[in-house]
mmCIF file of the N, C-alpha and C atoms, coordinates in Angstrom:
data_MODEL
# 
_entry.id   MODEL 
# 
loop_
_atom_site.group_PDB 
_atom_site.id 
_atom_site.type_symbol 
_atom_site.label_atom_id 
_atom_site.label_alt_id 
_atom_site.label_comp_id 
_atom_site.label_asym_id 
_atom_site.label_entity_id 
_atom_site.label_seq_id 
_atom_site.pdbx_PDB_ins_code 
_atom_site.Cartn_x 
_atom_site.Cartn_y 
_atom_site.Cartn_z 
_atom_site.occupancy 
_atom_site.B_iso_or_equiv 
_atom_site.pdbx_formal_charge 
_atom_site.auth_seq_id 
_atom_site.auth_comp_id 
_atom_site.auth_asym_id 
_atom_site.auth_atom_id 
_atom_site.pdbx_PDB_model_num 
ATOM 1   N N  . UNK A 1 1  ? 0.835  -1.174 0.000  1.00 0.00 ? 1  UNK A N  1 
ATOM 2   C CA . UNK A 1 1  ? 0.000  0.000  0.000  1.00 0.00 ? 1  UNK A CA 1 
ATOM 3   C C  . UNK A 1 1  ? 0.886  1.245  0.000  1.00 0.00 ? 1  UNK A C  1 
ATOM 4   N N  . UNK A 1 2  ? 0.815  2.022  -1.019 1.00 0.00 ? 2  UNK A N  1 
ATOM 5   C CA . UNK A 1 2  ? 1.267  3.424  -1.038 1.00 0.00 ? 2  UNK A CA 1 
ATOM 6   C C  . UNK A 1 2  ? 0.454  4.315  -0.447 1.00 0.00 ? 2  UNK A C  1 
ATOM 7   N N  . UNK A 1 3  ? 0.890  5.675  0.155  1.00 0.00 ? 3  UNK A N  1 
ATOM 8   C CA . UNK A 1 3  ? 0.218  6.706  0.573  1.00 0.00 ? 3  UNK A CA 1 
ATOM 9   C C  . UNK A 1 3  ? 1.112  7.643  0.730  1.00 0.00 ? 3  UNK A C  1 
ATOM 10  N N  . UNK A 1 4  ? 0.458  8.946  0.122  1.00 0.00 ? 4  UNK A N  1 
ATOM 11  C CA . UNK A 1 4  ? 1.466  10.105 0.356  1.00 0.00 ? 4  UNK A CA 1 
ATOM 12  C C  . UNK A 1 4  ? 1.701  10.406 1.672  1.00 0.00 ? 4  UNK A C  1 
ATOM 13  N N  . UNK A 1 5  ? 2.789  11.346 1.760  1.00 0.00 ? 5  UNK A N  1 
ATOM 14  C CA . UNK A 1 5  ? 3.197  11.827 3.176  1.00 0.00 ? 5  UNK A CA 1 
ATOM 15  C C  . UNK A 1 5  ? 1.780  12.656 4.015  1.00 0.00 ? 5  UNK A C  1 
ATOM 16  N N  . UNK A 1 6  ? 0.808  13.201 3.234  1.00 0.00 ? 6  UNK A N  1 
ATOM 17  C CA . UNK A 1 6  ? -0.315 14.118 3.519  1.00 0.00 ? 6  UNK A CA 1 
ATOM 18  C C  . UNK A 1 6  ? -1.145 12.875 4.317  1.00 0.00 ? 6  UNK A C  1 
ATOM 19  N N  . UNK A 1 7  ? -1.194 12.142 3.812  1.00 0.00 ? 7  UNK A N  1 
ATOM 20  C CA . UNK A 1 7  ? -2.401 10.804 3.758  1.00 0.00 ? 7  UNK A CA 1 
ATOM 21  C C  . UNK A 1 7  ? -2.287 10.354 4.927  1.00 0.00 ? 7  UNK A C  1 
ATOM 22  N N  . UNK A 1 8  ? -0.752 9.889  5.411  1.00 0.00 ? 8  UNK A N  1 
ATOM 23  C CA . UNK A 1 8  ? -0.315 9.523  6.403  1.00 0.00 ? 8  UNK A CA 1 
ATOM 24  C C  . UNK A 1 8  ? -0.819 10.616 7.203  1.00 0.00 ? 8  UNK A C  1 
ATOM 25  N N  . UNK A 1 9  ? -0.502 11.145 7.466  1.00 0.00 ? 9  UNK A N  1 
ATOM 26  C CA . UNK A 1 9  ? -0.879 12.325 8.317  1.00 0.00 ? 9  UNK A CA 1 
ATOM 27  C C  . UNK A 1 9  ? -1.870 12.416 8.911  1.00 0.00 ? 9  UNK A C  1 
ATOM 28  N N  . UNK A 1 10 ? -2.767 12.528 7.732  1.00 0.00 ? 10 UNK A N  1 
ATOM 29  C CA . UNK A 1 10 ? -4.080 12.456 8.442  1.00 0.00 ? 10 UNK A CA 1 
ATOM 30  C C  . UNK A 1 10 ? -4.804 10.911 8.707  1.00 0.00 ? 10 UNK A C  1 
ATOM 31  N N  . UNK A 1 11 ? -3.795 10.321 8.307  1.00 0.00 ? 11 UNK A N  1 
ATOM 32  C CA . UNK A 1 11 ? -4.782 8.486  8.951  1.00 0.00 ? 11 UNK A CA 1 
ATOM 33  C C  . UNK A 1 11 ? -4.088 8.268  10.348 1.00 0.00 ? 11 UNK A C  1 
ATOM 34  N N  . UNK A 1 12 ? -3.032 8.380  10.331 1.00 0.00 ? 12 UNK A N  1 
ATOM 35  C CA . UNK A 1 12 ? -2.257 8.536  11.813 1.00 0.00 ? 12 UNK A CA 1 
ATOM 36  C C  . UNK A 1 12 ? -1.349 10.227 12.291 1.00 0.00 ? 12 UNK A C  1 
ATOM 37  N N  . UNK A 1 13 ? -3.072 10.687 13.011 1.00 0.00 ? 13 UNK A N  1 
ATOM 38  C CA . UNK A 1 13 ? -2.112 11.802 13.682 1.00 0.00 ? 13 UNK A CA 1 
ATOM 39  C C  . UNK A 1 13 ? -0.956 12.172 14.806 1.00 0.00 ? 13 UNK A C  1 
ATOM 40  N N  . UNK A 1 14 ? -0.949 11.078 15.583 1.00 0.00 ? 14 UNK A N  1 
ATOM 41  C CA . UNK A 1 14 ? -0.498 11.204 16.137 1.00 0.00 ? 14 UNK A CA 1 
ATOM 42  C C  . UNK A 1 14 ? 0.948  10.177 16.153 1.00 0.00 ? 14 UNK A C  1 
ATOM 43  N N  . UNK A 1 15 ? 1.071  10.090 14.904 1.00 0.00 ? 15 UNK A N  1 
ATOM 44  C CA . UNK A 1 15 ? 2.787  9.348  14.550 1.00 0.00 ? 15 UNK A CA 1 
ATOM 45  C C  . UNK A 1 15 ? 3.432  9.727  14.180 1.00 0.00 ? 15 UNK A C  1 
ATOM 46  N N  . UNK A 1 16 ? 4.782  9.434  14.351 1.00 0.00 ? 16 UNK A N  1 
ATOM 47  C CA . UNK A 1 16 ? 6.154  10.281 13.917 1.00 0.00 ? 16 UNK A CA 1 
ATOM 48  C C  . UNK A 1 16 ? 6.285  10.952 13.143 1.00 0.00 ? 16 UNK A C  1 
ATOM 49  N N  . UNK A 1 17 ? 7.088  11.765 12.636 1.00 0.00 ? 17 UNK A N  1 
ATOM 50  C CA . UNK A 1 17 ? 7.268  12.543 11.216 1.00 0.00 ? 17 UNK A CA 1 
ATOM 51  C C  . UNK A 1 17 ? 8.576  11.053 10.756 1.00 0.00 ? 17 UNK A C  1 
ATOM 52  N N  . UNK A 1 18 ? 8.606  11.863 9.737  1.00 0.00 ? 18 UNK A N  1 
ATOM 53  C CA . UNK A 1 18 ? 9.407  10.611 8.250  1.00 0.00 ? 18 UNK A CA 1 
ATOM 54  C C  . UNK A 1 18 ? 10.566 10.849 9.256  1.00 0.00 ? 18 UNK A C  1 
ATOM 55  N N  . UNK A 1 19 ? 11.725 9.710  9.421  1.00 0.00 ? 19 UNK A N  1 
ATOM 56  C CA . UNK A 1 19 ? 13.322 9.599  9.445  1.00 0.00 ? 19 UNK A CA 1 
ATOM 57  C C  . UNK A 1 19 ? 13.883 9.901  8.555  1.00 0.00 ? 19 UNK A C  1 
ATOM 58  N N  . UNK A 1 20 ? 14.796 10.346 9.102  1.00 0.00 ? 20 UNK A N  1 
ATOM 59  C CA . UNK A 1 20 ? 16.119 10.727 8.316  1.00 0.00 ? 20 UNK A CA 1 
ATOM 60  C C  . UNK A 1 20 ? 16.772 9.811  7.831  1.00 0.00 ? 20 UNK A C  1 
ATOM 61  N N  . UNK A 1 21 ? 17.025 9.365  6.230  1.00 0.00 ? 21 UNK A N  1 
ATOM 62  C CA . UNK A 1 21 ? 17.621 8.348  5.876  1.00 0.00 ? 21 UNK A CA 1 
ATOM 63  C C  . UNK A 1 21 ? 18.858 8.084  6.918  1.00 0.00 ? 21 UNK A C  1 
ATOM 64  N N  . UNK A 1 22 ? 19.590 8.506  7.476  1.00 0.00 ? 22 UNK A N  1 
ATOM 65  C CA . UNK A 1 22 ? 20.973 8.348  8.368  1.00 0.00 ? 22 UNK A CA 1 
ATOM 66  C C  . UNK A 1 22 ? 20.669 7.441  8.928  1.00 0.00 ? 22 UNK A C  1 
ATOM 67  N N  . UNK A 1 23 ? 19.405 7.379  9.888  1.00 0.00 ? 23 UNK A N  1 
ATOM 68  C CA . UNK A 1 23 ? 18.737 5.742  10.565 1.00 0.00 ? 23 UNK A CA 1 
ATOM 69  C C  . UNK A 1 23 ? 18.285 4.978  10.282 1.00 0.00 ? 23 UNK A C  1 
ATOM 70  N N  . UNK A 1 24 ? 17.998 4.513  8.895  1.00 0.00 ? 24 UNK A N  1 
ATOM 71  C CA . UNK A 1 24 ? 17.524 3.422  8.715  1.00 0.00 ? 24 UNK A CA 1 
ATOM 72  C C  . UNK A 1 24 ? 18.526 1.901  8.566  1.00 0.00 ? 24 UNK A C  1 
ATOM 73  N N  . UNK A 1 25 ? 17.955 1.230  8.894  1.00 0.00 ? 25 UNK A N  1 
ATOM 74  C CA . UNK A 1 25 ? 18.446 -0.331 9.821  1.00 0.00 ? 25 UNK A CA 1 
ATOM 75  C C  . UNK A 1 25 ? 18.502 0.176  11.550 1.00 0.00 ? 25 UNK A C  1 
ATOM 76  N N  . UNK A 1 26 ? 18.353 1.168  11.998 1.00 0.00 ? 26 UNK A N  1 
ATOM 77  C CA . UNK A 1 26 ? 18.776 1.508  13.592 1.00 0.00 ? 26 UNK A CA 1 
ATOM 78  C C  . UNK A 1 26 ? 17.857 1.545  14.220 1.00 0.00 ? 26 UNK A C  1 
ATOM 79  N N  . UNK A 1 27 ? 17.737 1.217  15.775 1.00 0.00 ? 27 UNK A N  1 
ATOM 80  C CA . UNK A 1 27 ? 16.988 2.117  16.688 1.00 0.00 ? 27 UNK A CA 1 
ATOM 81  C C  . UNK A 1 27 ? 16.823 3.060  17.141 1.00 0.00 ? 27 UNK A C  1 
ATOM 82  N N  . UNK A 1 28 ? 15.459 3.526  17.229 1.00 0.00 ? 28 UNK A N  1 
ATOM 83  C CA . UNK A 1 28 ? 15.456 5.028  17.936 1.00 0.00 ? 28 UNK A CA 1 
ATOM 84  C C  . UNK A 1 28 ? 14.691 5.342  19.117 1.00 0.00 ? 28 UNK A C  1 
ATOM 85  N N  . UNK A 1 29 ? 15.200 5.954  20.058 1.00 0.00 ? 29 UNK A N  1 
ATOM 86  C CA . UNK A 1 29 ? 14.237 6.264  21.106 1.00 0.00 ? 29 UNK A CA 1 
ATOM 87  C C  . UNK A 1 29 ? 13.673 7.707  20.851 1.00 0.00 ? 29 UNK A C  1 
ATOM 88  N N  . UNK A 1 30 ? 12.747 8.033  21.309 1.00 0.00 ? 30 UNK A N  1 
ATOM 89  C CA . UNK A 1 30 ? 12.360 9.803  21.057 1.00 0.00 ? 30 UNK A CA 1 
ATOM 90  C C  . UNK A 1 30 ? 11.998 10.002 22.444 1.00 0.00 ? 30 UNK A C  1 
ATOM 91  N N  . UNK A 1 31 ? 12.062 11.389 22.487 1.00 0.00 ? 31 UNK A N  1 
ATOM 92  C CA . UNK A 1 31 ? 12.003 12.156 24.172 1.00 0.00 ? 31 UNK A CA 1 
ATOM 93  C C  . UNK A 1 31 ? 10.609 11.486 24.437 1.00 0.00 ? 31 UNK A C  1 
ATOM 94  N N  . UNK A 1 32 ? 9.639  12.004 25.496 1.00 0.00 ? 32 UNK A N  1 
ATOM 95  C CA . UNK A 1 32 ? 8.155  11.696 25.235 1.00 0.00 ? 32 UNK A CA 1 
ATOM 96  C C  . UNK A 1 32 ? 7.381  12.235 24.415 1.00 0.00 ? 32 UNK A C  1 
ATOM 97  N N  . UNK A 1 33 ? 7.320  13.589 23.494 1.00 0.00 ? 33 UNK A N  1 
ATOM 98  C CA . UNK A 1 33 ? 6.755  14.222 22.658 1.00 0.00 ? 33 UNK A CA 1 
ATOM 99  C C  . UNK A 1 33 ? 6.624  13.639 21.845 1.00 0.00 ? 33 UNK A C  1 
ATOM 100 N N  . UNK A 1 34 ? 7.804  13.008 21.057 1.00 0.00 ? 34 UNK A N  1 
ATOM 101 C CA . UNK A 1 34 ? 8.002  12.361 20.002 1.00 0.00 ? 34 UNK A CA 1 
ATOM 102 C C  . UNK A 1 34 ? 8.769  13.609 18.851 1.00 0.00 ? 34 UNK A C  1 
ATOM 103 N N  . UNK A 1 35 ? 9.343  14.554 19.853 1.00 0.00 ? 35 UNK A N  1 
ATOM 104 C CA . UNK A 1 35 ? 9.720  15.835 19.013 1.00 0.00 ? 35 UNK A CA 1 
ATOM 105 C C  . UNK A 1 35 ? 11.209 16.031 18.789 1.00 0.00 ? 35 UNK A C  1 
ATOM 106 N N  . UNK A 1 36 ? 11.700 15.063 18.938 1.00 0.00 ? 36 UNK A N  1 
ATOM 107 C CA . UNK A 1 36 ? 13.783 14.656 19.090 1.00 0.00 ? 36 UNK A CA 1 
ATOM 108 C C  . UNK A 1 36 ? 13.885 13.487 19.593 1.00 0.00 ? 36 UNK A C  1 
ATOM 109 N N  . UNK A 1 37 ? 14.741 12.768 19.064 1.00 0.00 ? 37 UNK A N  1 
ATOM 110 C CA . UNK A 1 37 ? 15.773 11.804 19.045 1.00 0.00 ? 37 UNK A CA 1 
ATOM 111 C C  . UNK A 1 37 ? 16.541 11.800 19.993 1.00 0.00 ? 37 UNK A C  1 
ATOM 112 N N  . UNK A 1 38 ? 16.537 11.092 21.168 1.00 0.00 ? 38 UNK A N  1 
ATOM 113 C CA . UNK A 1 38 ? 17.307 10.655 22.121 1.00 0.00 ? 38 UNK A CA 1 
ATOM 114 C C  . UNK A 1 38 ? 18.232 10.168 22.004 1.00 0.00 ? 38 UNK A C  1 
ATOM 115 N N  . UNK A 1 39 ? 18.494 8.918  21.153 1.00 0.00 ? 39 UNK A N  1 
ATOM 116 C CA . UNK A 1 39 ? 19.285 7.536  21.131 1.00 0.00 ? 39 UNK A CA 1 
ATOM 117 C C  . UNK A 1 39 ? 19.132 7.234  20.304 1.00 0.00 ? 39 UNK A C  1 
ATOM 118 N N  . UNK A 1 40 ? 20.319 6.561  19.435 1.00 0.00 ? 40 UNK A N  1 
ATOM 119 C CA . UNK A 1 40 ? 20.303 5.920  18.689 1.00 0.00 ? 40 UNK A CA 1 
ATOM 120 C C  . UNK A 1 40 ? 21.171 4.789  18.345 1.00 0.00 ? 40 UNK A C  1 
ATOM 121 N N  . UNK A 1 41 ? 20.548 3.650  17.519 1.00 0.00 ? 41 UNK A N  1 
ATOM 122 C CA . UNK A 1 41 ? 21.744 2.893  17.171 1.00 0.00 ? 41 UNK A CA 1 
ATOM 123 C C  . UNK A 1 41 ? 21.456 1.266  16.768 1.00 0.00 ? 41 UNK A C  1 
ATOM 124 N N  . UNK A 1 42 ? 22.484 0.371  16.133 1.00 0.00 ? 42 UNK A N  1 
ATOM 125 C CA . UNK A 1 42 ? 22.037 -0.641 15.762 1.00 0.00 ? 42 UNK A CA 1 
ATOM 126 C C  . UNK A 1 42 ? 21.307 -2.249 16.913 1.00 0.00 ? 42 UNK A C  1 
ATOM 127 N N  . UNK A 1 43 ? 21.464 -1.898 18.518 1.00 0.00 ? 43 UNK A N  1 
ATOM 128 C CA . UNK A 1 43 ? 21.250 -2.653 19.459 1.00 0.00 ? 43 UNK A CA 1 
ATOM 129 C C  . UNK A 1 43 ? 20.212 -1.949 20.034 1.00 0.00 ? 43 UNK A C  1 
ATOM 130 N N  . UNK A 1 44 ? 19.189 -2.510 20.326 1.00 0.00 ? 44 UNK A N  1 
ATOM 131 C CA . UNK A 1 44 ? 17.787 -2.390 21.387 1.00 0.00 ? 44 UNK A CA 1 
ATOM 132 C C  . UNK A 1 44 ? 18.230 -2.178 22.510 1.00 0.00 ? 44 UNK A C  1 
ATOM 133 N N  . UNK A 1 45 ? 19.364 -2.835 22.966 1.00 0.00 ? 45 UNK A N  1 
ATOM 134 C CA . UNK A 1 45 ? 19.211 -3.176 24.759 1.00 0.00 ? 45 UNK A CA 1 
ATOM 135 C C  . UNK A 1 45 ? 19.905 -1.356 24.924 1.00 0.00 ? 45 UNK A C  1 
ATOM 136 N N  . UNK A 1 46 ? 21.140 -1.184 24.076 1.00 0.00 ? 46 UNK A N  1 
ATOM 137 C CA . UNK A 1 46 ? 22.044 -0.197 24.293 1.00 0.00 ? 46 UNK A CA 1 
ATOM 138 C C  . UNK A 1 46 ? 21.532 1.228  23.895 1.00 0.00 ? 46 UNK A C  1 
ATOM 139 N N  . UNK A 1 47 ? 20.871 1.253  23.217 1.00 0.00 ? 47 UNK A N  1 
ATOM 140 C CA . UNK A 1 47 ? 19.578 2.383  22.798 1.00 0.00 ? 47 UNK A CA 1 
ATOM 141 C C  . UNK A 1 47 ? 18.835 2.997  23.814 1.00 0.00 ? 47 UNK A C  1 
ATOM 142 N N  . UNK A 1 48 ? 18.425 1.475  24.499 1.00 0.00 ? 48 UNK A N  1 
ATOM 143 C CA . UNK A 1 48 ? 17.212 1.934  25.542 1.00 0.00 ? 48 UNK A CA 1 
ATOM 144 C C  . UNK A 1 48 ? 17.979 2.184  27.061 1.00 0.00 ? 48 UNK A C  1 
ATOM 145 N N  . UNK A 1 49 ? 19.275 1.873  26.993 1.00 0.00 ? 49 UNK A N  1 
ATOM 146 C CA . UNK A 1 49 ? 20.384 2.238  28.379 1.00 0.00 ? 49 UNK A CA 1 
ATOM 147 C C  . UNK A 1 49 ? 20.183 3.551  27.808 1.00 0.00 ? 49 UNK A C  1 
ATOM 148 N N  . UNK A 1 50 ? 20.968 4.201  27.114 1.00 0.00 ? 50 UNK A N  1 
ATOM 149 C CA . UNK A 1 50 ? 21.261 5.390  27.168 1.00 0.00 ? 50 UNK A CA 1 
ATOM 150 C C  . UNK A 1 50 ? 20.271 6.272  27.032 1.00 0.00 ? 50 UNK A C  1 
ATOM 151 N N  . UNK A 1 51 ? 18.850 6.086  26.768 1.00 0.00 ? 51 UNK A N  1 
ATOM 152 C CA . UNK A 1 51 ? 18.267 7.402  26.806 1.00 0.00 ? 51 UNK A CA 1 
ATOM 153 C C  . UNK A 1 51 ? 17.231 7.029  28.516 1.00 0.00 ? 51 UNK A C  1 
ATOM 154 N N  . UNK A 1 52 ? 17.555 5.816  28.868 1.00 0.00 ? 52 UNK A N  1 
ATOM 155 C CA . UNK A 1 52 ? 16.856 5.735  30.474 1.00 0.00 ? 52 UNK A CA 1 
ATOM 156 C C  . UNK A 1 52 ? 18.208 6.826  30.799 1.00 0.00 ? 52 UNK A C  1 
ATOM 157 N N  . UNK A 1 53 ? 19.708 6.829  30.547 1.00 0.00 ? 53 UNK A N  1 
ATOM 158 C CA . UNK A 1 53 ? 20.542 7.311  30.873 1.00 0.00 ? 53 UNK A CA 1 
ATOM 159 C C  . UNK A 1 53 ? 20.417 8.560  30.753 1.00 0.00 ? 53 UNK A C  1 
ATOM 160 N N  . UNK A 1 54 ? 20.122 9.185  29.973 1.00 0.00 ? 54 UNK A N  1 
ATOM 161 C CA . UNK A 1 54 ? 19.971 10.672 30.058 1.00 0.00 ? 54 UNK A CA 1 
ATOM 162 C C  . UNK A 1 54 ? 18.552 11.124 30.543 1.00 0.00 ? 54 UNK A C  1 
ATOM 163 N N  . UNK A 1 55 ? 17.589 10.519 30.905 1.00 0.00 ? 55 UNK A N  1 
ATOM 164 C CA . UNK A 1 55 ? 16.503 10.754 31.931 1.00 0.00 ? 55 UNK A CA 1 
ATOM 165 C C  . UNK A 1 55 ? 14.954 10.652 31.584 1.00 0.00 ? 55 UNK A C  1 
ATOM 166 N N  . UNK A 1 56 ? 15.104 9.855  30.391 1.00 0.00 ? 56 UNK A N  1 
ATOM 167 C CA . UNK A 1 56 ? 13.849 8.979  30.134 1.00 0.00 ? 56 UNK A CA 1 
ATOM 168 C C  . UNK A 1 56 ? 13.711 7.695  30.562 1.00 0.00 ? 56 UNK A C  1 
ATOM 169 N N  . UNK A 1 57 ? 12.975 7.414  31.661 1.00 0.00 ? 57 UNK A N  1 
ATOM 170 C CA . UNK A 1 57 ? 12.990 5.897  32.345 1.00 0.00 ? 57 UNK A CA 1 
ATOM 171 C C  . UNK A 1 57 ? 11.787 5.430  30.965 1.00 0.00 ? 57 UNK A C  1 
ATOM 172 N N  . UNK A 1 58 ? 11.084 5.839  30.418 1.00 0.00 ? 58 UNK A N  1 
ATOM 173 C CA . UNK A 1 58 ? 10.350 4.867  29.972 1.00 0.00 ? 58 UNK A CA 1 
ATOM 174 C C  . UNK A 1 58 ? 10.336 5.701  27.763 1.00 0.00 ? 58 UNK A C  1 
ATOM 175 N N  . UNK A 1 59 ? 11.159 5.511  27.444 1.00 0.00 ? 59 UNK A N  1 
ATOM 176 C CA . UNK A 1 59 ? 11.402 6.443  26.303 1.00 0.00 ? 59 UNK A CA 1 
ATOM 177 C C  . UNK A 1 59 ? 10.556 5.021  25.198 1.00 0.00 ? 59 UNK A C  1 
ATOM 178 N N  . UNK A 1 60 ? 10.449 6.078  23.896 1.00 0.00 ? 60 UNK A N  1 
ATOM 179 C CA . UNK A 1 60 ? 9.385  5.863  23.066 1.00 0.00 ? 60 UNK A CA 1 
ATOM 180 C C  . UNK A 1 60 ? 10.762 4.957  22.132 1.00 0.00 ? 60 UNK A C  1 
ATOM 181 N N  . UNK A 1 61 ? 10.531 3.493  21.945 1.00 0.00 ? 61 UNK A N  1 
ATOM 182 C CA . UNK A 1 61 ? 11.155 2.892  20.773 1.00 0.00 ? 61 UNK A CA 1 
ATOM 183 C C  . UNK A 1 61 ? 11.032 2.527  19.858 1.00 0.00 ? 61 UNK A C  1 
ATOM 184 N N  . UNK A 1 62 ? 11.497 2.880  18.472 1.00 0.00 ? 62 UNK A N  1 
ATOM 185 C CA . UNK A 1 62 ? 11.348 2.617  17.097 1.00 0.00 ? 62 UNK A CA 1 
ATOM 186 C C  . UNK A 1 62 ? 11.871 2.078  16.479 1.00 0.00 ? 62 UNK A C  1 
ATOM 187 N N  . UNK A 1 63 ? 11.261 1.120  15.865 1.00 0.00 ? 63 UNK A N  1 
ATOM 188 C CA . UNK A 1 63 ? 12.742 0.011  14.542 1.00 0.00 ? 63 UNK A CA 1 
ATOM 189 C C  . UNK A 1 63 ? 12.455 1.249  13.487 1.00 0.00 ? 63 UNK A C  1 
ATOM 190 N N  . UNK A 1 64 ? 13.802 1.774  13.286 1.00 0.00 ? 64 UNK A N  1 
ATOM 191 C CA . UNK A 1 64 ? 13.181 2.377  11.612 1.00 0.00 ? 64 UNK A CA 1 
ATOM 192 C C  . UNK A 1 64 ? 13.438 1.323  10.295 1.00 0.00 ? 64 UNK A C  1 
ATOM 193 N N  . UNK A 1 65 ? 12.851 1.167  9.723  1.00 0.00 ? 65 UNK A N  1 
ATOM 194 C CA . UNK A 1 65 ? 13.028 0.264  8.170  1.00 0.00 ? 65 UNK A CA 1 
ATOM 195 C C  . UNK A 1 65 ? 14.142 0.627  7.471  1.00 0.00 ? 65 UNK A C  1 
ATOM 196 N N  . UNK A 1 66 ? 15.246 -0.500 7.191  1.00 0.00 ? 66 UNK A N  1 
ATOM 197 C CA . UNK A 1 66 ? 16.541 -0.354 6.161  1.00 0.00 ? 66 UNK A CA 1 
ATOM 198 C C  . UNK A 1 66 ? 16.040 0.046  4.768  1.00 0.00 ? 66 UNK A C  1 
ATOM 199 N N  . UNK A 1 67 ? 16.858 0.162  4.216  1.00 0.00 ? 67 UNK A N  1 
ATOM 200 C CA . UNK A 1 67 ? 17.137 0.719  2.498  1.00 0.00 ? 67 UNK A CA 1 
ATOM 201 C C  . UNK A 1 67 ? 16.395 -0.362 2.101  1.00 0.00 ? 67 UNK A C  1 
ATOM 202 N N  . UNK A 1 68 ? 15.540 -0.071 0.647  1.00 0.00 ? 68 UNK A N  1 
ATOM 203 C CA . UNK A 1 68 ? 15.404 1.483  0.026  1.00 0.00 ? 68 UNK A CA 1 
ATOM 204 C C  . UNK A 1 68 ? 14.140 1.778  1.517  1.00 0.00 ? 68 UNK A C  1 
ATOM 205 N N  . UNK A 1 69 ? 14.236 3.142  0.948  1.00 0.00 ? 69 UNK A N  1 
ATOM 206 C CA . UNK A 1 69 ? 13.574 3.682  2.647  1.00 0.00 ? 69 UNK A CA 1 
ATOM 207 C C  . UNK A 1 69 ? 13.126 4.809  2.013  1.00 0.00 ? 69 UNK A C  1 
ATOM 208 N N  . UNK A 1 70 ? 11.945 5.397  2.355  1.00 0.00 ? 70 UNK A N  1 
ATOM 209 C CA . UNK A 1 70 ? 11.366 6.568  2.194  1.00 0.00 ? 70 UNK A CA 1 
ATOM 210 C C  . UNK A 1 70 ? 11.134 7.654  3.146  1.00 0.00 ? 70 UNK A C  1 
ATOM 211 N N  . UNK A 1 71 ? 11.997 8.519  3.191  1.00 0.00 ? 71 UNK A N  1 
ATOM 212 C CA . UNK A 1 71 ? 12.100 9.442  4.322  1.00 0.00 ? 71 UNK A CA 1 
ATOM 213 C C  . UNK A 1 71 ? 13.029 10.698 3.440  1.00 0.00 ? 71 UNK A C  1 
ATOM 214 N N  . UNK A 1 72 ? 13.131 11.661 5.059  1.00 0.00 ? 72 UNK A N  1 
ATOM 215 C CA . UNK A 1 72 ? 14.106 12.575 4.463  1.00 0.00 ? 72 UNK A CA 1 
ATOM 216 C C  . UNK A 1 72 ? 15.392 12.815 4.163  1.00 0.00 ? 72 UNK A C  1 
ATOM 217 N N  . UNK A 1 73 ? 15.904 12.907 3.487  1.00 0.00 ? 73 UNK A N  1 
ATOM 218 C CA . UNK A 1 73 ? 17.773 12.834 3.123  1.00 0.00 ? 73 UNK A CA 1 
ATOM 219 C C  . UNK A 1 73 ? 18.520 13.532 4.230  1.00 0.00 ? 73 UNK A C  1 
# 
């Protein structure tokens, strides 16, 4: 299923904006907003240390999808 970036939007408002190709294959944690990137990286366990580490005990985690990938450059 295709859908433009608009479409998305409005079928799920309240989900991420597009990744930055730089992360895809990685994990990501986001603050609680979902408005910045905490952590990142290719391990779950070590992702989710470091942003409990900088002071999210319960931070938001994301697989982003590897190449080809549709997001922003």
């Amino acid at each position: 299923m295709q859908m433009t970036l608009e479409e998305a939007r409005k079928r799920f408002p309240n989900g991420p904006e597009p990744i930055a190709l730089q992360y895809a294959g990685q994990w990501i944690a986001w603050n609680n907003d979902r408005t910045s990137i905490i952590a990142h990286g290719a391990n779950f366990g070590k992702v989710r240390a470091e942003a409990i580490a900088e002071g999210y005990p319960e931070p938001l985690m994301q697989r982003v999808l590897g190449t080809p990938f549709v997001g922003m450059a």
